[in-house]
TORROVO-157273 format. One record per residue (C-alpha): residue number from 1; residue in one letter; x, y, z. Coordinates in Angstrom, 3 decimals. Example, Ala and Ser with C-alpha at 12.3 -4.5 7.8 and 13.67 -1.06 7.14 Angstrom:
2
PT,n,res,xx,yy,zz
PT,1,a,12.300,-4.500,7.800
PT,2,s,13.670,-1.060,7.140
This chain:
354
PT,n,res,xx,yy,zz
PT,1,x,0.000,0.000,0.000
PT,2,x,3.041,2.368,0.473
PT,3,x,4.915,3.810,-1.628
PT,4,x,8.370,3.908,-0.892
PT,5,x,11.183,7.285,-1.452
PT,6,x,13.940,6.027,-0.904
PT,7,x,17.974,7.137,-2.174
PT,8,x,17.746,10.460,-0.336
PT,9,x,19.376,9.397,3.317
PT,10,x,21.360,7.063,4.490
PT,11,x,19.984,7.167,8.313
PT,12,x,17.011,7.594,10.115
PT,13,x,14.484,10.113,8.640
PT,14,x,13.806,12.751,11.674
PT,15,x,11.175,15.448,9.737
PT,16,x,9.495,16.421,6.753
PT,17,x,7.898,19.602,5.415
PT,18,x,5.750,20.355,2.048
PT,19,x,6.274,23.814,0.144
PT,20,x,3.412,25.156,-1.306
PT,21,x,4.796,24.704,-4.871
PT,22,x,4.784,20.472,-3.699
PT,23,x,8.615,20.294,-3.088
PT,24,x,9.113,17.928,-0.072
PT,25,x,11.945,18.510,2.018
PT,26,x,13.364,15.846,4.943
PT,27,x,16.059,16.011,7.355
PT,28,x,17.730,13.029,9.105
PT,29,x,20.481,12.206,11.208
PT,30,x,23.948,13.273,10.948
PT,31,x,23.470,16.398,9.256
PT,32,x,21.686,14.396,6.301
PT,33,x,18.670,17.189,3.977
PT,34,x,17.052,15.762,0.887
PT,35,x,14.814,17.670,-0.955
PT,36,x,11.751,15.257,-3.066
PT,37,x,9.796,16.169,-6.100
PT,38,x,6.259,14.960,-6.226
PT,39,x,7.812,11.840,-8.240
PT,40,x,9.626,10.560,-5.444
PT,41,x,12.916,11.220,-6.646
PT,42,x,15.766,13.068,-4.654
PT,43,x,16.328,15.856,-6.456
PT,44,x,18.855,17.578,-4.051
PT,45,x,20.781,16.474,-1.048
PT,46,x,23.399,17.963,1.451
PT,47,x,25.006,17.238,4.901
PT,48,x,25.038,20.176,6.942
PT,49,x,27.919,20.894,9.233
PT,50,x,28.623,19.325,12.328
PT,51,x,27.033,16.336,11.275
PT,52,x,24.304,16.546,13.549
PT,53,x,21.099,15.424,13.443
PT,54,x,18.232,17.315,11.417
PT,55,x,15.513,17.792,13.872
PT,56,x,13.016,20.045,12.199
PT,57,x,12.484,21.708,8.555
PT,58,x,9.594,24.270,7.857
PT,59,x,9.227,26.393,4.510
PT,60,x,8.588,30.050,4.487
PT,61,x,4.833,30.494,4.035
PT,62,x,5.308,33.528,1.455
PT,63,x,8.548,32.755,-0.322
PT,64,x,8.011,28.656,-0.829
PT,65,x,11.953,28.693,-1.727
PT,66,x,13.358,29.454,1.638
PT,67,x,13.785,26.114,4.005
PT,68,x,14.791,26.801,7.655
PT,69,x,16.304,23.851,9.200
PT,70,x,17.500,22.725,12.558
PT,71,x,20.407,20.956,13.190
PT,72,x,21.985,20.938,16.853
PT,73,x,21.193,24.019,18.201
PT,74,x,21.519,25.721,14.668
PT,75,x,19.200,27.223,12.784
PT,76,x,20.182,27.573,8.875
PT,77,x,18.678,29.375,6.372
PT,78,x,18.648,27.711,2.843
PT,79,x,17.512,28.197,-1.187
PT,80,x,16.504,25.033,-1.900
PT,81,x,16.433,26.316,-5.786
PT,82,x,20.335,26.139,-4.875
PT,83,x,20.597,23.788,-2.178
PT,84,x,24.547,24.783,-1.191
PT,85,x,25.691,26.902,1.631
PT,86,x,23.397,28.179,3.944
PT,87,x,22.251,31.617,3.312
PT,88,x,21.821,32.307,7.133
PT,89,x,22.799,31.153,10.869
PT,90,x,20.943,31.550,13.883
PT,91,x,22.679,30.140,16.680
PT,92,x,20.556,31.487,19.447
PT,93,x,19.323,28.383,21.233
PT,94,x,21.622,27.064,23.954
PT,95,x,20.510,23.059,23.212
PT,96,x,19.300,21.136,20.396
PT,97,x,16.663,22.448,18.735
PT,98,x,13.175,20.434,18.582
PT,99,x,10.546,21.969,16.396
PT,100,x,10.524,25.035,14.067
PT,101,x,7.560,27.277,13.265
PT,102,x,6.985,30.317,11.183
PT,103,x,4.349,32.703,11.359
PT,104,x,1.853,33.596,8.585
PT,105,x,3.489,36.958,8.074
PT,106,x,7.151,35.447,7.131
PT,107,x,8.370,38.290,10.286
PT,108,x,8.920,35.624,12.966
PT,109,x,10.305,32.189,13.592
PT,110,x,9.943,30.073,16.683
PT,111,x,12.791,27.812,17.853
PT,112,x,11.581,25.113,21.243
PT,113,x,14.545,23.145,22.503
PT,114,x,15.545,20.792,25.022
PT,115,x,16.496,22.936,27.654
PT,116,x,12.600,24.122,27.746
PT,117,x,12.991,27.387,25.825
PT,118,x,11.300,28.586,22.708
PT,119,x,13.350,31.696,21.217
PT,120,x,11.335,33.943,18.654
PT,121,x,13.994,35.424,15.951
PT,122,x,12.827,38.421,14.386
PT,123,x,13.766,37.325,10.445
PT,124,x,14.104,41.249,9.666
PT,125,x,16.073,42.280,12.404
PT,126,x,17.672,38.882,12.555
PT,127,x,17.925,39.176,16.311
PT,128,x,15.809,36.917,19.476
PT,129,x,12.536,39.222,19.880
PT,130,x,11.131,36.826,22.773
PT,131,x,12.232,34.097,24.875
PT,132,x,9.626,32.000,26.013
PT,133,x,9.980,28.923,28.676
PT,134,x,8.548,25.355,29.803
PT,135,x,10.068,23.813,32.688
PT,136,x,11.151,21.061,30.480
PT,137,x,12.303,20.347,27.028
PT,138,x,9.544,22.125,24.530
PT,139,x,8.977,19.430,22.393
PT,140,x,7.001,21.412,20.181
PT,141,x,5.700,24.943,19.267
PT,142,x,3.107,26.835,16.234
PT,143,x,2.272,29.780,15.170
PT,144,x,-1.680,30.176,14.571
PT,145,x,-2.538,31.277,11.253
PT,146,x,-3.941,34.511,10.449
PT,147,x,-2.773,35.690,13.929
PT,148,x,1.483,36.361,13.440
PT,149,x,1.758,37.010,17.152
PT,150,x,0.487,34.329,18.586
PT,151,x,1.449,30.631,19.296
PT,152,x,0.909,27.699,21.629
PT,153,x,3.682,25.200,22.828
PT,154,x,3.779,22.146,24.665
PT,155,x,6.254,20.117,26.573
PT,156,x,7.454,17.039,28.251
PT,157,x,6.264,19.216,31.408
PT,158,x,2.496,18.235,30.752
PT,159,x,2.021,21.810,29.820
PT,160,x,0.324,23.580,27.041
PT,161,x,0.743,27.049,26.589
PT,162,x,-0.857,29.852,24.324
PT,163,x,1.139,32.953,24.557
PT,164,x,0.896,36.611,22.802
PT,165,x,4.463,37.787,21.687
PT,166,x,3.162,40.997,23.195
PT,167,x,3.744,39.833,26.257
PT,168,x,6.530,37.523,28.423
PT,169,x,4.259,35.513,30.670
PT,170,x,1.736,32.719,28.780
PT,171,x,-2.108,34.148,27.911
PT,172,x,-3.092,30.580,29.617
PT,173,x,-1.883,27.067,30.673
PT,174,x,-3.293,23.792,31.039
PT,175,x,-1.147,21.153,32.996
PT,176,x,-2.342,17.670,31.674
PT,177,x,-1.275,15.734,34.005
PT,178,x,-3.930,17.859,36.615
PT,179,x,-6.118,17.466,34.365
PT,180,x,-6.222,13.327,34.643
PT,181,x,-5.916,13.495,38.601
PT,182,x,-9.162,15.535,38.359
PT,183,x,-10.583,12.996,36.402
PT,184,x,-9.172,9.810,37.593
PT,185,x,-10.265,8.286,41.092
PT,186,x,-8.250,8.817,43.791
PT,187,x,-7.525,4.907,44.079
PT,188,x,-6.570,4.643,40.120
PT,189,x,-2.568,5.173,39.653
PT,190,x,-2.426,4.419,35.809
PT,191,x,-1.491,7.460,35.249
PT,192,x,1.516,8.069,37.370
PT,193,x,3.536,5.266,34.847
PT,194,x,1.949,6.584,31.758
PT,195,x,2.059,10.163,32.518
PT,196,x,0.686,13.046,29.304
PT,197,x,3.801,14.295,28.586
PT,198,x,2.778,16.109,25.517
PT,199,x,4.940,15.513,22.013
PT,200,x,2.752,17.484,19.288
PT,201,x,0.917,20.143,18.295
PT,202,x,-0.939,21.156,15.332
PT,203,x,-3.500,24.141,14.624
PT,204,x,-6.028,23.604,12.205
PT,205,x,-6.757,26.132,9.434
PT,206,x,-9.123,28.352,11.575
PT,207,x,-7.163,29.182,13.712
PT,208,x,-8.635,28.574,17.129
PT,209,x,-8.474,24.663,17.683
PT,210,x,-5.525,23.239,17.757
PT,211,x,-4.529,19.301,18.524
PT,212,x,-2.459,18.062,21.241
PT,213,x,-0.341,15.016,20.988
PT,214,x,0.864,12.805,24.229
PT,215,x,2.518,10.106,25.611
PT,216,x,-0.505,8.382,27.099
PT,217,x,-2.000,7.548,23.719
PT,218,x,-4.144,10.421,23.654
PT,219,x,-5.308,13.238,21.730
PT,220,x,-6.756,16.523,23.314
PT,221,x,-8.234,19.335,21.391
PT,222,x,-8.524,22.477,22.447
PT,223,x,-10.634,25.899,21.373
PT,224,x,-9.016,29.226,21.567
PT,225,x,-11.329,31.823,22.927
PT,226,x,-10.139,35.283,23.545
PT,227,x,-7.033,35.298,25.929
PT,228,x,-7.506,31.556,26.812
PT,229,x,-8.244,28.322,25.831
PT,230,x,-10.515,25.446,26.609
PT,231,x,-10.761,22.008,26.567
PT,232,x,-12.458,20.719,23.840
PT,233,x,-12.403,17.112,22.900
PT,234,x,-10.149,14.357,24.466
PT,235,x,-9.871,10.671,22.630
PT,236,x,-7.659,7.514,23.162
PT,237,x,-6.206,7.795,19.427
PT,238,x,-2.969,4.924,20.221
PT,239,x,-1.852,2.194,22.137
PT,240,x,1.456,3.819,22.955
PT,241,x,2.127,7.569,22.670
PT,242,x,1.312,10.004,20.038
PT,243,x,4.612,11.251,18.481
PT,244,x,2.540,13.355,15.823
PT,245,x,-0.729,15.378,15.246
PT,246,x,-1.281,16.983,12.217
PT,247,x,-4.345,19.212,10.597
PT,248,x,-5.195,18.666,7.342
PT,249,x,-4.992,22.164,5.717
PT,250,x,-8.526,22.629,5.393
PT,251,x,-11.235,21.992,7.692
PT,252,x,-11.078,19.371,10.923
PT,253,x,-9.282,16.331,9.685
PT,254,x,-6.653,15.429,12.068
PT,255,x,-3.479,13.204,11.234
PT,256,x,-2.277,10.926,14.388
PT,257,x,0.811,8.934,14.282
PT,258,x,2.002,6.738,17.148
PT,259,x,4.767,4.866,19.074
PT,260,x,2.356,2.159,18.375
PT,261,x,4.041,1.997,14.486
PT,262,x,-0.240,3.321,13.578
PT,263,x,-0.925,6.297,11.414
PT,264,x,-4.914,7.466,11.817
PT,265,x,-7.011,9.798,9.926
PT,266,x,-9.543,11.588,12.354
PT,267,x,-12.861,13.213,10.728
PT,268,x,-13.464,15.590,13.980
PT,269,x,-15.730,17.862,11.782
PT,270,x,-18.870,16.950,13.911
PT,271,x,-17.094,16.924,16.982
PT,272,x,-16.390,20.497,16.994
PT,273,x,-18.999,21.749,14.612
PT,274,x,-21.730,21.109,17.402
PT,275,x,-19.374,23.565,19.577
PT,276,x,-19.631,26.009,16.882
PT,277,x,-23.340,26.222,16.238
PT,278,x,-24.634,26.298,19.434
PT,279,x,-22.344,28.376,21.860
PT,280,x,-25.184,28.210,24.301
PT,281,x,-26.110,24.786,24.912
PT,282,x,-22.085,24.475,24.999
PT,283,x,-21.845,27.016,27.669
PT,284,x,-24.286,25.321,29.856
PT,285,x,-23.393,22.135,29.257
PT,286,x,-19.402,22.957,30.068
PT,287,x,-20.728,24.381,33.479
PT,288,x,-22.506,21.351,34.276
PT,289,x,-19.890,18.503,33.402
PT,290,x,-16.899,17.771,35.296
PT,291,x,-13.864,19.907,35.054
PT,292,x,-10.644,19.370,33.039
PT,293,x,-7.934,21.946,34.384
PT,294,x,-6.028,25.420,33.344
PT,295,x,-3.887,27.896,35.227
PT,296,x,-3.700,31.476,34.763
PT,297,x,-0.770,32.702,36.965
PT,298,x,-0.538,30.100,39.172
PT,299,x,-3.974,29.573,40.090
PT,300,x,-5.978,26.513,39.733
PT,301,x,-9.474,26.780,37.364
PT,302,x,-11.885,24.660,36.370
PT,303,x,-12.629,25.106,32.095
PT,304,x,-15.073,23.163,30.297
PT,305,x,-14.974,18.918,29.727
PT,306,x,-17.161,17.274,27.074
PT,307,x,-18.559,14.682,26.925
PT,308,x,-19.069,12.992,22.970
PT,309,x,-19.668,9.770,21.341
PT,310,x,-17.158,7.604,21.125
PT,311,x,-14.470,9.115,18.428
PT,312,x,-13.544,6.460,15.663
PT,313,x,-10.653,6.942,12.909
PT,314,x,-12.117,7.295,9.727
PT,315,x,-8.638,5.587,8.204
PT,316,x,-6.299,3.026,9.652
PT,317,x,-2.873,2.684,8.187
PT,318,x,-0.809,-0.229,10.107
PT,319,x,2.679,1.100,9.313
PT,320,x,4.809,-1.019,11.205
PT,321,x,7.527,1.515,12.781
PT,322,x,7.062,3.905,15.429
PT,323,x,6.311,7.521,13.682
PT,324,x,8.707,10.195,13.913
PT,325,x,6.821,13.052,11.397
PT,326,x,3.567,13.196,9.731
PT,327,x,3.300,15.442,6.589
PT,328,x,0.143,15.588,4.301
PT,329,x,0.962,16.931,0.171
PT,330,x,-1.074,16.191,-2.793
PT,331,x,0.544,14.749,-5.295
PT,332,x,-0.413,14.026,-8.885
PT,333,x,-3.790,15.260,-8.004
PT,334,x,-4.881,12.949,-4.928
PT,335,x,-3.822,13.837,-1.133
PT,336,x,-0.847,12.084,0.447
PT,337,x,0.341,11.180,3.661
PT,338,x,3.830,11.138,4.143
PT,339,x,5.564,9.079,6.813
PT,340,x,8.963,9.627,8.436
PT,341,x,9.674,6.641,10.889
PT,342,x,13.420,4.819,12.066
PT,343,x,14.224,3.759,8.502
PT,344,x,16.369,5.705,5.947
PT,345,x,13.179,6.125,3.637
PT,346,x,9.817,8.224,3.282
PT,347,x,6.632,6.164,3.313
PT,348,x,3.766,7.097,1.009
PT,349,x,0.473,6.537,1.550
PT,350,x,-3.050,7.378,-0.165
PT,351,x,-5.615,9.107,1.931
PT,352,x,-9.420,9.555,0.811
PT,353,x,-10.729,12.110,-0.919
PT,354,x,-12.845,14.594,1.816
C-alpha cells in the first residue's frame, strides 16, 4: 500500500515539510537534507555541518523557496532552488533544537529546545525578539494562522501554553497531568507510569483549535477563545504515545501517528462543529460537566470537559515503525500522507478524498 522514497538518506528520517509549490523537504540524522519532487525522486541532497542530526524543517509560508532547518542548536537558512551553503545562521538556542515554526506573516520564527525554551527570531532584524519557557524540554511549538503574534507550545512538562508575543508571561496554561488526577479516582494510579507528557501540536486552518499530541495515547483538542483556551475534545487515538498530530490544511481532519508503528485519519468535523453552532447549549453544558484543568498565573481553574460519542478513525494505516513526522501533500492530483519513521526512507500513503 506504500509507496516507498527512498535514495535520499542514508539514516534515520527525523522530519518532513511540504512547500506550497509540492517540493518535499526531509532532514535526518547526521546532518543528512534531501529535498523530493512529487515523483519521489531526490532531487537535491546535502550534509550540513557538524554532522548533527536534522531535527526540524519548515518552509517560508510567502517565499516557498526558503527552508529553515534545525540541526543541533543551529538554525540555517537555505535556497533550496540552490541547495549549497546556507544563506543564514541563527545560533541562538543554547541546546538542540526540537521543532521550528513560522508565522503567517514570514516576520517571525519560533525555535523550542531541550532545555525548555522557545526563542522567537525576528527574520528582519535577525535578532531573538522573545524568549519564552517550559520547565522542560519544549517538544514542540506553532504559530496560529492569520494571527502572526500568537502561538501555543507544549512540553514534556504536561504543559500547554498559548502565549501573545506581546507579552513575556503565557495568555493561559493547562497542565495535563492535573487534568487526569481531576478525572481519575483517587484509588486509580495508571497514570503516574503513563504520565501526558505532551509531544505534538498542530492548529487547524481556523485558527482557534488546535490538537495536542501525548505520551498516554491520547489526543486533546482544544478551542481558543479570547485570551484563553478550553478544553475541547479528548480521545484515546494509540496504544502507545502520540509522536505526531497533524491538521489537514482545510477543515477538521486530524493526522495521528504513534509509538504504536499506527498512522490514523480523524474526521473531527462533527465533533467540533456542534461547539460552533450552538455556543449556548455548549456554555451550559461545560458548566454542568466535570472539570478538566487550566492555570492562569498560578492559580488553579476549572474550564469546560465534554462529553461525545465515542471518536472512531475514519482511516487506519498499520505502518509497522514507530512515527517520527507526519506530513500531508497532494501529489499528482490525490492527497498524500507522508511518513517519516526509524528507517532511511519516506513512506507514502493514499488518503481519501474529503
Amino acid at each position: 500500500m506504500a509507496v516507498q522514497w527512498s535514495g535520499g538518506h542514508s539514516c534515520s528520517v527525523l522530519c518532513l515539510a511540504v512547500s506550497t509549490e509540492g517540493l518535499v523537504a526531509s532532514g535526518a540524522e547526521r546532518g543528512e537534507l534531501a529535498l523530493w519532487d512529487g515523483a519521489g525522486s531526490a532531487v537535491a541532497q546535502l550534509r550540513l555541518p557538524q554532522a548533527e542530526d536534522v531535527t526540524s524543517v519548515v518552509f517560508s509560508a510567502r517565499r516557498p523557496s526558503t527552508l529553515y532547518t534545525a540541526h543541533g542548536e543551529t538554525i540555517s537558512v537555505l535556497d533550496v532552488r540552490s541547495l549549497q551553503e546556507p544563506l543564514q545562521r541563527f545560533h541562538v538556542n543554547e541546546e538542540e533544537i526540537n521543532c521550528l515554526s513560522v508565522n503567517d506573516a514570514d516576520s517571525l520564527l519560533a525555535a523550542a529546545d531541550d532545555s525548555g525554551a522557545i526563542k522567537v527570531v525576528d527574520l528582519e532584524s535577525q535578532k531573538v525578539s522573545r524568549s519564552l519557557r517550559h520547565s522542560n524540554i519544549c517538544s514542540s511549538v506553532a504559530f496560529r494562522p492569520q494571527r502572526p503574534q500568537s502561538l501555543v507550545s507544549c512540553g514534556l512538562d504536561m504543559q500547554v501554553m498559548l502565549w501573545n508575543l506581546q507579552k513575556v508571561r503565557p495568555l493561559w496554561t493547562t497542565n495535563l497531568h492535573e487534568c487526569e488526577m481531576e478525572e481519575e479516582s483517587p484509588q486509580s494510579s495508571g497514570q503516574f507510569f503513563n504520565p501526558p507528557l505532551a509531544h505534538s501540536l498542530s492548529v487547524a486552518s481556523c485558527g482557534n483549535i488546535f490538537s495536542c499530541g501525548a505520551q498516554d495515547g491520547k489526543v486533546r483538542l482544544f478551542r481558543v477563545t479570547g485570551a484563553r483556551f478550553e478544553h475541547e475534545l479528548e480521545f484515546q487515538a494509540h496504544s502507545l504515545g502520540v509522536s505526531q498530530v497533524l491538521f489537514m490544511p482545510e477543515g477538521y481532519c486530524l493526522l495521528s501517528g504513534g509509538n504504536d508503528g499506527k498512522v490514523l485519519l480523524w474526521d473531527l468535523s462533527s465533533n467540533i462543529g456542534k461547539q460552533q453552532k450552538s455556543p449556548a447549549k455548549s456554555l451550559h453544558r461545560k458548566k454542568a460537566q466535570a472539570a478538566a484543568c487550566s492555570r492562569k498565573d498560578g492559580k488553579l481553574n476549572k474550564a469546560a470537559s465534554n462529553e461525545h460519542p465515542a471518536v472512531v478513525p475514519k482511516l487506519s494505516i498499520e505502518h509497522g515503525e514507530k512515527v517520527n513526522w507526519l506530513s500531508c501533500a497532494e501529489i499528482k492530483g490525490s492527497r498524500r500522507v507522508l511518513v517519516a519513521d526509524q528507517s532511511s526512507s519516506v513512506s507514502v500513503y493514499p488518503l481519501p478524498e474529503p
